[in-house]
C-alpha positions as CSV (number, residue, x, y, z in Angstrom):
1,X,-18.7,13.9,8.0
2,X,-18.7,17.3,6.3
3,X,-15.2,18.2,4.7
4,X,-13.6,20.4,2.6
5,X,-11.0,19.7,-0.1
6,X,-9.0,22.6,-1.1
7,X,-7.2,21.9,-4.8
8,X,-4.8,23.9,-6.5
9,X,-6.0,26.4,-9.0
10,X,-3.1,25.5,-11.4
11,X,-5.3,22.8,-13.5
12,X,-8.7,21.6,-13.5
13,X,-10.1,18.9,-10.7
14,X,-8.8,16.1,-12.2
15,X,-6.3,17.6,-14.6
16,X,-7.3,17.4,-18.3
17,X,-3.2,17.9,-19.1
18,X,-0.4,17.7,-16.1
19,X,-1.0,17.9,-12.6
20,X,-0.1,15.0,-9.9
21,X,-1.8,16.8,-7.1
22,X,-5.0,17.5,-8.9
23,X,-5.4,14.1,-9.5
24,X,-4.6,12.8,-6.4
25,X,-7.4,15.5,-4.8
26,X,-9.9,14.1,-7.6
27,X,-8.9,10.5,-6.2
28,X,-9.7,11.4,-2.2
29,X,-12.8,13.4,-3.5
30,X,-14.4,10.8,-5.2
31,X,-13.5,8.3,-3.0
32,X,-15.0,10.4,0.2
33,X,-18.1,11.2,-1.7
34,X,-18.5,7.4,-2.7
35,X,-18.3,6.9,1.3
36,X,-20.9,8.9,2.0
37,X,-19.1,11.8,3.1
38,X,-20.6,15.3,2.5
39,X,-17.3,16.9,0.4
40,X,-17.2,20.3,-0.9
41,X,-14.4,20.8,-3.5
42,X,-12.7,24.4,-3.4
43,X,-11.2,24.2,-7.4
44,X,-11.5,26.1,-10.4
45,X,-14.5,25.7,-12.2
46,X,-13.9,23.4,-15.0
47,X,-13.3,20.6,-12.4
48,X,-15.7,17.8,-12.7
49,X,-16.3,15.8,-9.6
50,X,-19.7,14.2,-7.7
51,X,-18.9,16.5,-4.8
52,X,-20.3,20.1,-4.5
53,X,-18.0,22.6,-6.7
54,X,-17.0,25.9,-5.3
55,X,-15.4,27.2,-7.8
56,X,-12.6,29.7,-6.9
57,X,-11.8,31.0,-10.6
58,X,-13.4,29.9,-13.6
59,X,-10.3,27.7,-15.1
60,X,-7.1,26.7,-14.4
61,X,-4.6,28.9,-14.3
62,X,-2.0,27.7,-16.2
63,X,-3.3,27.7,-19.6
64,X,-4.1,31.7,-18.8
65,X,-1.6,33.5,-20.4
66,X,-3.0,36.9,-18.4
67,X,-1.9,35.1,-14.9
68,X,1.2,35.9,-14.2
69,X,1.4,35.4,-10.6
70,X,-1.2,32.4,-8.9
71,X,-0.9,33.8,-5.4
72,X,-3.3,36.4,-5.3
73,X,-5.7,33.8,-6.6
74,X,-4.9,31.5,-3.6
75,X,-5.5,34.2,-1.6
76,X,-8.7,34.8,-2.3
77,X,-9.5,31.3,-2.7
78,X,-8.4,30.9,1.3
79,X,-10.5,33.5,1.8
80,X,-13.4,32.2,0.2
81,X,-12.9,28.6,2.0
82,X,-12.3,30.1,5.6
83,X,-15.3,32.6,5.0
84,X,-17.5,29.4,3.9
85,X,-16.6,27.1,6.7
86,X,-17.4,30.2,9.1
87,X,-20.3,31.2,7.9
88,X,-22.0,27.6,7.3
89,X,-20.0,26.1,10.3
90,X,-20.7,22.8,9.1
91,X,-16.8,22.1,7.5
92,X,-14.9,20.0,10.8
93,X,-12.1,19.3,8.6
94,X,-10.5,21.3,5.6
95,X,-7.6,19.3,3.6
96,X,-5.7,22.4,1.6
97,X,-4.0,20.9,-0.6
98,X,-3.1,24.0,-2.2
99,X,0.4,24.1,-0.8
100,X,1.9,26.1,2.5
101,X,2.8,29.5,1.0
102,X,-0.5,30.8,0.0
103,X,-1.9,29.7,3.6
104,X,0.8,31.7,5.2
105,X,0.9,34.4,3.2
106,X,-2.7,34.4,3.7
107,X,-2.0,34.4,7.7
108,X,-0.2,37.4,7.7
109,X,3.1,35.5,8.4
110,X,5.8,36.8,5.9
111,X,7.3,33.8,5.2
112,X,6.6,29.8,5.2
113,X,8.4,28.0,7.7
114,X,11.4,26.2,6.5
């Protein structure tokens, strides 16, 4: 199966300092690539993984002192996944992992659900 996995931009893919649900992405990567799953990993681009990198900034954002606000990254990250997955029509499943808010925002909606 073809998926995607979309990770946070807050820390690298897996996390060289703090970050639970970086880690946890790394885990499911791995483990779907190990599989034999075809996994493409939305994440910034220090991540390290066996699955094939997209990366959506070129290093977690955390560490940035210029980034003051994530979301517009998410943004375009979302962007970047959806436009992919349209354009190469081959991603049946996308786990965004990168939280509701961005994908909301993203959707026009102006505010997450509750």
């Amino acid at each position: 199966m073809r998926i995607a996995q979309i990770a946070p931009l807050v820390e690298s893919v897996p996390p060289r300092l703090y970050g639970g649900t970086e880690r946890i992405v790394s885990y499911i990567t791995e483990d779907l690539v190990t599989q034999g799953h075809d996994v493409t990993l939305f994440a910034s681009g220090d991540s390290i993984t066996s699955a094939k990198l997209v990366p959506c900034y070129a290093h977690g954002l955390r560490l940035n002192p210029s980034v003051r606000d994530p979301i517009p990254y998410y943004m375009l990250k979302l962007t970047g996944a959806e436009a992919t997955r349209a354009q190469e029509r081959f991603i049946p499943q996308i786990a965004n992992d990168a939280g509701k808010a961005p994908h909301y925002a993203h959707r026009g909606d102006p505010s997450p659900p509750q």
